[in-house]
N, CA, C and O atoms as a Tinker XYZ file with bonds, in Angstrom:
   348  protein
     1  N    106.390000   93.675000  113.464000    73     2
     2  CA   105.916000   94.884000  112.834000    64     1     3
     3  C    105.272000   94.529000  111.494000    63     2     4     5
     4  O    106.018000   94.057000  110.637000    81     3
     5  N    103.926000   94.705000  111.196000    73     3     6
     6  CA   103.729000   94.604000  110.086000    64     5     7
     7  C    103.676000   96.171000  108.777000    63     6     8     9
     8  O    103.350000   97.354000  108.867000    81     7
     9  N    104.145000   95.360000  107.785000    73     7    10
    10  CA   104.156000   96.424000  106.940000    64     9    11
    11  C    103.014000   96.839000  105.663000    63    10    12    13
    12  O    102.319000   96.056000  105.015000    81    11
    13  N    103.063000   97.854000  105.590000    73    11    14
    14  CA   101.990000   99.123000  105.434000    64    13    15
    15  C    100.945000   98.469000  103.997000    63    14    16    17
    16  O    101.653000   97.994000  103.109000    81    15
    17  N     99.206000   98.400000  103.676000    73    15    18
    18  CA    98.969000   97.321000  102.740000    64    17    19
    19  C     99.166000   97.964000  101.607000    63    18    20    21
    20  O     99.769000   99.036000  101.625000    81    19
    21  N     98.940000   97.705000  101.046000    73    19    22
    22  CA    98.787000   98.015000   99.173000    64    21    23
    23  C     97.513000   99.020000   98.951000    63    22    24    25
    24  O     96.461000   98.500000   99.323000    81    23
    25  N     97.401000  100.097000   98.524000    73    23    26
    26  CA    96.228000  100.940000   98.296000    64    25    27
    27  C     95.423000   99.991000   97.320000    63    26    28    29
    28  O     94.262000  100.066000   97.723000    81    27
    29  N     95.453000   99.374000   96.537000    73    27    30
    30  CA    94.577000   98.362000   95.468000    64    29    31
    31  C     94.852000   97.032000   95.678000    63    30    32    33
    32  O     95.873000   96.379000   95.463000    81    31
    33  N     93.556000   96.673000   96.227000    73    31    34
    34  CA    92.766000   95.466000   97.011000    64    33    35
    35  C     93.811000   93.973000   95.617000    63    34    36    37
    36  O     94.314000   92.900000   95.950000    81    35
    37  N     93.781000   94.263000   94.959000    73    35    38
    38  CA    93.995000   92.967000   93.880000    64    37    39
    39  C     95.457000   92.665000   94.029000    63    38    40    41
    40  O     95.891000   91.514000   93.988000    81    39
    41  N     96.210000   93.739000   94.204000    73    39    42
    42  CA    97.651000   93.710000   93.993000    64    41    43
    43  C     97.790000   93.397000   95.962000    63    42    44    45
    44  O     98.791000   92.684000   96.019000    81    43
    45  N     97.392000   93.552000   97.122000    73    43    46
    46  CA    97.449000   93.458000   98.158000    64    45    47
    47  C     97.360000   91.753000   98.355000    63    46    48    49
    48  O     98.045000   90.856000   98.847000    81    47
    49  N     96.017000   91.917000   97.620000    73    47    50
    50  CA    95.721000   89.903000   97.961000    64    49    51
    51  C     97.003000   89.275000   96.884000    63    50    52    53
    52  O     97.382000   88.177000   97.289000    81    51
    53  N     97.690000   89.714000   95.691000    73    51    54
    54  CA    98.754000   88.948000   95.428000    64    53    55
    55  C     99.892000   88.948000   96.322000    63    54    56    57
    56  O    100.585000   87.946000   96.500000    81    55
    57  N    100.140000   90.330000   97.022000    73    55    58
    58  CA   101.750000   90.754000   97.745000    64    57    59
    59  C    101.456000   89.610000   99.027000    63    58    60    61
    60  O    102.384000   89.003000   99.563000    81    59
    61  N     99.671000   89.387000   99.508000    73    59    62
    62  CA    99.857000   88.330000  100.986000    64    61    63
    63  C     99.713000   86.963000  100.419000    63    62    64    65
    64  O     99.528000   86.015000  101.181000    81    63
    65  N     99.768000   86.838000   99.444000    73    63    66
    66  CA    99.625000   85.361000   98.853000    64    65    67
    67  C    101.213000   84.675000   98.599000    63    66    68    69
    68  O    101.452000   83.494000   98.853000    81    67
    69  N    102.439000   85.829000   97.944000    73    67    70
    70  CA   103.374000   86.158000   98.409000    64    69    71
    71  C    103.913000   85.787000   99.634000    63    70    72    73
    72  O    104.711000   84.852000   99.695000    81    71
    73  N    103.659000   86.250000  100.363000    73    71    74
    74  CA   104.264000   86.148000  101.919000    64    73    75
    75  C    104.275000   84.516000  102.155000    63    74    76    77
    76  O    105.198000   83.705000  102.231000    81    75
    77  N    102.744000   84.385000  102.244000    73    75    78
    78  CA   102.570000   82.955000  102.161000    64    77    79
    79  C    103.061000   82.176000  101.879000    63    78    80    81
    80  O    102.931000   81.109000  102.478000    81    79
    81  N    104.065000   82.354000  100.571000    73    79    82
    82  CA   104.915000   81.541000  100.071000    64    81    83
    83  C    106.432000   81.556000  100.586000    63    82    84    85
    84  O    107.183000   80.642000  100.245000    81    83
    85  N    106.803000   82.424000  101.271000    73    83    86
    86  CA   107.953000   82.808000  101.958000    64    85    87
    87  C    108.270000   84.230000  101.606000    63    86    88    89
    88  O    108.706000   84.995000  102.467000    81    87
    89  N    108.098000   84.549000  100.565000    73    87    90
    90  CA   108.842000   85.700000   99.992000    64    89    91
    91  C    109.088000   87.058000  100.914000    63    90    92    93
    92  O    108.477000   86.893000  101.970000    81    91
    93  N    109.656000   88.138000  100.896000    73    91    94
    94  CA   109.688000   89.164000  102.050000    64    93    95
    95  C    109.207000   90.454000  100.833000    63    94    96    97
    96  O    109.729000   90.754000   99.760000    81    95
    97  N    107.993000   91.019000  101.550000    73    95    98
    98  CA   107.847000   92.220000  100.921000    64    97    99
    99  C    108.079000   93.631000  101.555000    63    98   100   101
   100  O    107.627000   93.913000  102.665000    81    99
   101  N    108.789000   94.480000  100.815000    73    99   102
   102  CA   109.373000   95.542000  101.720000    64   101   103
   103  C    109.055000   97.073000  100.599000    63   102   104   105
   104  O    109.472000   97.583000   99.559000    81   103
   105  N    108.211000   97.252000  101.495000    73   103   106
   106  CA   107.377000   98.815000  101.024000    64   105   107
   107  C    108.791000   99.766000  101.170000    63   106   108   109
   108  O    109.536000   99.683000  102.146000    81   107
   109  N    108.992000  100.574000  100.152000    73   107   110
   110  CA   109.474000  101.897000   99.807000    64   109   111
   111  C    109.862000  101.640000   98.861000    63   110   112   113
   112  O    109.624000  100.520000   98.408000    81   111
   113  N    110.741000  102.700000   98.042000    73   111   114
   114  CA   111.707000  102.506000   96.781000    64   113   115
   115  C    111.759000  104.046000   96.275000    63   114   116   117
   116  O    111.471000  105.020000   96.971000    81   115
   117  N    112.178000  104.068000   94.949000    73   115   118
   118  CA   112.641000  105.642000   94.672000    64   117   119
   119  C    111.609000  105.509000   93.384000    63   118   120   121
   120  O    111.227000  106.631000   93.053000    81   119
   121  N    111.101000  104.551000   92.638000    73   119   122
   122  CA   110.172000  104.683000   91.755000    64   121   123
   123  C    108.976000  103.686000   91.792000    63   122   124   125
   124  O    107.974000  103.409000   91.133000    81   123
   125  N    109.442000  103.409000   92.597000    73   123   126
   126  CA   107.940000  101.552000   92.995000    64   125   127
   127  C    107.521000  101.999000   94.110000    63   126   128   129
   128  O    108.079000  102.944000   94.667000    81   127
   129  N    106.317000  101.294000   94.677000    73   127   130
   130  CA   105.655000  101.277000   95.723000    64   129   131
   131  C    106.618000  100.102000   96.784000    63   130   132   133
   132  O    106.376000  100.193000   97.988000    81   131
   133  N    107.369000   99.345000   96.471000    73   131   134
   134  CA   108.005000   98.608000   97.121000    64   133   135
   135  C    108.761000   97.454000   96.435000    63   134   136   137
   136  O    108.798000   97.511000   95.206000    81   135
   137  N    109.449000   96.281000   97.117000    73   135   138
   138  CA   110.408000   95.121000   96.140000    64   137   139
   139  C    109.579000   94.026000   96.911000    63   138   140   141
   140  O    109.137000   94.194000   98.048000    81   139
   141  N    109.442000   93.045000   96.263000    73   139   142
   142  CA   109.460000   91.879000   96.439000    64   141   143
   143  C    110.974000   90.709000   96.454000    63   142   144   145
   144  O    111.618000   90.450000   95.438000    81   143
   145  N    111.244000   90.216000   97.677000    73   143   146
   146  CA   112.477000   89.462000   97.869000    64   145   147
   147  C    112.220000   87.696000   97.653000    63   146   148   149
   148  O    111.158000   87.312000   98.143000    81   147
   149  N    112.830000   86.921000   97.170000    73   147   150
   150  CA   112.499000   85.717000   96.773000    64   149   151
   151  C    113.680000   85.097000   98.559000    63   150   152   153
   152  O    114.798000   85.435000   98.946000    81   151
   153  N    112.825000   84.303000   99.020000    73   151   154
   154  CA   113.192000   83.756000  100.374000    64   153   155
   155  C    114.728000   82.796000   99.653000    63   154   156   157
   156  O    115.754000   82.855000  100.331000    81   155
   157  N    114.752000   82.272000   98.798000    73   155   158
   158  CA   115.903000   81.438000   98.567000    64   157   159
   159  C    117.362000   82.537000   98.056000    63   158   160   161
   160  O    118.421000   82.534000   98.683000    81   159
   161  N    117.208000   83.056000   97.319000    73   159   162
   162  CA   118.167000   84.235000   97.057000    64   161   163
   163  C    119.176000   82.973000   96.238000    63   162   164   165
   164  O    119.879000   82.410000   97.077000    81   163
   165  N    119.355000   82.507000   95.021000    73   163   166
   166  CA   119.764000   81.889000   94.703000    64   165   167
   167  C    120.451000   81.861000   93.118000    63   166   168   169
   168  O    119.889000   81.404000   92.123000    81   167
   169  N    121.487000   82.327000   93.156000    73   167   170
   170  CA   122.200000   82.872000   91.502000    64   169   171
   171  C    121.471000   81.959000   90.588000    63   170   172   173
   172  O    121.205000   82.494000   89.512000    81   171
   173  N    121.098000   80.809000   90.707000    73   171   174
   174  CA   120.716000   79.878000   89.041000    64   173   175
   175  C    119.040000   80.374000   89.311000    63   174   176   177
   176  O    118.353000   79.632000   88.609000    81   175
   177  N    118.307000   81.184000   89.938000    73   175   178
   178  CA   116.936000   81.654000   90.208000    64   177   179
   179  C    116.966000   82.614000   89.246000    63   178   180   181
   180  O    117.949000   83.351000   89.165000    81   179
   181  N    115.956000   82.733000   88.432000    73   179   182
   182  CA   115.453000   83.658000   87.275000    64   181   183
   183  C    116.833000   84.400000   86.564000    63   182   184   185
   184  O    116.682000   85.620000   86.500000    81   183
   185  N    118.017000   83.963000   86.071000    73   183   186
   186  CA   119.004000   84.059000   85.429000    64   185   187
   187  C    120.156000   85.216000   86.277000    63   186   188   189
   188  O    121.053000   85.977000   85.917000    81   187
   189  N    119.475000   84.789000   87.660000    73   187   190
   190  CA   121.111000   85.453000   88.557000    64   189   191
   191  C    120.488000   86.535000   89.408000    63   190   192   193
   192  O    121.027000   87.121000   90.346000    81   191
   193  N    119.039000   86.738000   88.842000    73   191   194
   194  CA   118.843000   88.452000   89.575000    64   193   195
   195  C    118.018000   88.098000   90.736000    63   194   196   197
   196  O    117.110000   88.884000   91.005000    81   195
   197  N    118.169000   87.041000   91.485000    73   195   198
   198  CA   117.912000   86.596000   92.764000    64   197   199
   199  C    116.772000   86.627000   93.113000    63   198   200   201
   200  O    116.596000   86.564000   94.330000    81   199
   201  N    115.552000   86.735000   92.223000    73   199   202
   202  CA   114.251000   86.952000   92.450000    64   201   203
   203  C    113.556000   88.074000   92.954000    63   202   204   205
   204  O    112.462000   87.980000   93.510000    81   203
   205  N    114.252000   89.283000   92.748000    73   203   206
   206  CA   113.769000   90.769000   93.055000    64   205   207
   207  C    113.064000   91.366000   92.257000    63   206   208   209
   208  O    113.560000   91.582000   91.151000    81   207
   209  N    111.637000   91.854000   92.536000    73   207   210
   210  CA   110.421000   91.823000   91.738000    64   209   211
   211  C    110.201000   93.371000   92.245000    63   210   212   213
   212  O    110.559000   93.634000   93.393000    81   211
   213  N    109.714000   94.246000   91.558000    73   211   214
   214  CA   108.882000   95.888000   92.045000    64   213   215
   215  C    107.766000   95.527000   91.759000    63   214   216   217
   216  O    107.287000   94.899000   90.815000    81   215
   217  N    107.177000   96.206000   93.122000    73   215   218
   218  CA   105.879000   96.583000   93.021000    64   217   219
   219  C    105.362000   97.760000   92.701000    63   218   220   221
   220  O    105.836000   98.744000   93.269000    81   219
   221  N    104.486000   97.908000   91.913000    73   219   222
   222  CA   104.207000   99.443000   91.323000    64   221   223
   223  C    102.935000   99.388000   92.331000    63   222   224   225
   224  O    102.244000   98.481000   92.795000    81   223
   225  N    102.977000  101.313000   92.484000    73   223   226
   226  CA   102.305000  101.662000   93.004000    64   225   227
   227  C    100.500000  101.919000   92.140000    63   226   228   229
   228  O     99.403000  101.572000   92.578000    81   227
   229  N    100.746000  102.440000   91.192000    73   227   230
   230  CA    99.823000  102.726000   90.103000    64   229   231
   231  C     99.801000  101.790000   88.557000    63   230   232   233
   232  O     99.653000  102.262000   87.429000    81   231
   233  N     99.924000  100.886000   88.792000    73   231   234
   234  CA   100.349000  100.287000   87.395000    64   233   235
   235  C     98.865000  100.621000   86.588000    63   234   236   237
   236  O     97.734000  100.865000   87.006000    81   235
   237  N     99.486000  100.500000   85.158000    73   235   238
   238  CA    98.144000  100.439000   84.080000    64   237   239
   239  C     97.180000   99.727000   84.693000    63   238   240   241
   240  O     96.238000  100.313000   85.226000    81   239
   241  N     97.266000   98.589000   84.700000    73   239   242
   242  CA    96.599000   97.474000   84.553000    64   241   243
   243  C     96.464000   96.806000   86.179000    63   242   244   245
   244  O     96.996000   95.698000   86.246000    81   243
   245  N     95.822000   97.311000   87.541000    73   243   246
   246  CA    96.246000   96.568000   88.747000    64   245   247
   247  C     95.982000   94.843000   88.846000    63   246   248   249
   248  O     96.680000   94.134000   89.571000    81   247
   249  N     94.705000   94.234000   87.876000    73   247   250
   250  CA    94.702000   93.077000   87.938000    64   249   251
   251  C     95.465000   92.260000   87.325000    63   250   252   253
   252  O     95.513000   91.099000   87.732000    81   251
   253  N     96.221000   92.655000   86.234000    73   251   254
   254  CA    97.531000   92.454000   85.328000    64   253   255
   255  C     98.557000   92.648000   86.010000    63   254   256   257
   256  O     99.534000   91.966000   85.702000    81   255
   257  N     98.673000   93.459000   86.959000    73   255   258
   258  CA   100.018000   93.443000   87.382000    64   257   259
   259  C     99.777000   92.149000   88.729000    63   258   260   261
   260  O    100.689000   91.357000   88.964000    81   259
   261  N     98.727000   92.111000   89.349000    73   259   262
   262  CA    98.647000   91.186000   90.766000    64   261   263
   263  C     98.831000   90.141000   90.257000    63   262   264   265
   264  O     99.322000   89.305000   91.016000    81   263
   265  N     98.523000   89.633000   88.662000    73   263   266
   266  CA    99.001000   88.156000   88.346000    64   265   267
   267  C    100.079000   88.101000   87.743000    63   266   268   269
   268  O    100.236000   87.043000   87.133000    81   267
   269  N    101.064000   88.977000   87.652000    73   267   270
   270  CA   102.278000   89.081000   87.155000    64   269   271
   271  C    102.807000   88.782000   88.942000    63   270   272   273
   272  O    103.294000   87.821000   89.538000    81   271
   273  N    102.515000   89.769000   89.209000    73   271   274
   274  CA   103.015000   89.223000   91.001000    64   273   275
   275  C    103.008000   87.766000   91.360000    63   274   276   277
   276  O    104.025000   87.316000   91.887000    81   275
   277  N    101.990000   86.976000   91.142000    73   275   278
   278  CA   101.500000   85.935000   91.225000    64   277   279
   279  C    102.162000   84.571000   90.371000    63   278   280   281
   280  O    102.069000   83.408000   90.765000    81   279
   281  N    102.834000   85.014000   89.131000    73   279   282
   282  CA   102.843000   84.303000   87.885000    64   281   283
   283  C    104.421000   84.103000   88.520000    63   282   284   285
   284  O    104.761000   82.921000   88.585000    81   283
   285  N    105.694000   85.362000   89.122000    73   283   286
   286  CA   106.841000   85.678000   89.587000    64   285   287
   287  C    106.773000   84.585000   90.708000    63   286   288   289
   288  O    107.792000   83.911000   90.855000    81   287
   289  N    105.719000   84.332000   91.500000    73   287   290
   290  CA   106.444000   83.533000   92.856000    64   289   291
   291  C    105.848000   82.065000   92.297000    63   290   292   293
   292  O    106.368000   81.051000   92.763000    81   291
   293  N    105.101000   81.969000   91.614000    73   291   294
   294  CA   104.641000   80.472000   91.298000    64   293   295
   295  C    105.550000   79.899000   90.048000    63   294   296   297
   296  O    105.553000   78.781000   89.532000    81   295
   297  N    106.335000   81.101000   89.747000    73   295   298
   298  CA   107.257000   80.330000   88.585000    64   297   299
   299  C    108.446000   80.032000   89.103000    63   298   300   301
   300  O    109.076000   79.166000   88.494000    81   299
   301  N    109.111000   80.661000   90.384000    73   299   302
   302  CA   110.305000   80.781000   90.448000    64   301   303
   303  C    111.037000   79.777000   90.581000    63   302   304   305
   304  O    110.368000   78.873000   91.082000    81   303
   305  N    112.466000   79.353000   90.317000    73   303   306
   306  CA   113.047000   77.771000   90.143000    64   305   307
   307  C    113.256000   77.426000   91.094000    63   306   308   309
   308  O    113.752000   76.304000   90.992000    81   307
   309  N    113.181000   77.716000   92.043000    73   307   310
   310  CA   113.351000   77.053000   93.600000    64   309   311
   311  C    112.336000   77.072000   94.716000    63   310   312   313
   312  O    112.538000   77.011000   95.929000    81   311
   313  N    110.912000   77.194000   93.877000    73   311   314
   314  CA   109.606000   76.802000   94.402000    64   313   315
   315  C    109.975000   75.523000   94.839000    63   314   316   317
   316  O    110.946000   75.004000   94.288000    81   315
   317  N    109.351000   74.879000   95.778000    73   315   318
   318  CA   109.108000   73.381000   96.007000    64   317   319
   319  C    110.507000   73.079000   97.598000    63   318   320   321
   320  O    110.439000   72.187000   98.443000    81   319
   321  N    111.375000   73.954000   97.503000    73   319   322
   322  CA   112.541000   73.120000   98.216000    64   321   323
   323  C    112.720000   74.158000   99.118000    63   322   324   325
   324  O    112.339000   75.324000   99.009000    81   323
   325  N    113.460000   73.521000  100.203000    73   323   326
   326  CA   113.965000   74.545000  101.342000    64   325   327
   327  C    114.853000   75.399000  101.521000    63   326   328   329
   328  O    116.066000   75.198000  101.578000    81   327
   329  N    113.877000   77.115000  101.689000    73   327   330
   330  CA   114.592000   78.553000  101.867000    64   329   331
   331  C    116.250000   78.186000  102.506000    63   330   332   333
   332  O    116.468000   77.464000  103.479000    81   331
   333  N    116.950000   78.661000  101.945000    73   331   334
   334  CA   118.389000   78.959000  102.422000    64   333   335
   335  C    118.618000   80.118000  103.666000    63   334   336   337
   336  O    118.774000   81.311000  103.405000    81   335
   337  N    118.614000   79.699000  104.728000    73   335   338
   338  CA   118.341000   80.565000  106.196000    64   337   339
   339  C    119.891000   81.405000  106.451000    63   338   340   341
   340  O    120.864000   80.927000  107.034000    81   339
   341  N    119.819000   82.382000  106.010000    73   339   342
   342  CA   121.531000   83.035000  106.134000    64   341   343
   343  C    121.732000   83.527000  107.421000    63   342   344   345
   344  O    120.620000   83.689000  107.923000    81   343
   345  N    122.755000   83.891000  108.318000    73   343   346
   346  CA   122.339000   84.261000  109.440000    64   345   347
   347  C    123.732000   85.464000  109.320000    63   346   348
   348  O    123.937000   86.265000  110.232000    81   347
């Protein structure tokens, strides 16, 4: 099943650039357009909060926010090594 794109083209090409990298993006929320999930899920990852990122639906700035999207999965501390597969 794929899930639903991004109304603004800039923030869409960051959320599939995303994917690309493993991450899981999951459209809904109660004030975001959706979360971004970090594939490793890993307490010493961005100081414990497991790499859970919102996506705004309307942000100020959409090309500011797609490289904030962008800046989140290329920084994260467990870039480079292999996703932890939970079952």
């Amino acid at each position: 099943m794929t899930r639903r794109l991004h109304p603004n083209k800039d923030i869409e090409a960051a959320l599939t650039y995303a994917e690309c990298q493993g991450w899981k993006v999951r459209p809904g929320g109660s004030h975001c357009w959706g979360k971004m999930y970090c594939p490793w899920n890993d307490k010493a990852c961005r100081c414990g909060e497991f790499c859970i990122s919102c996506i705004w639906s309307t942000p100020r700035s959409a090309y500011n926010h797609a490289r904030q999207i962008r800046r989140v999965v290329d920084n994260c501390s467990q870039q480079g090594t292999p996703p932890i597969i939970r079952h």
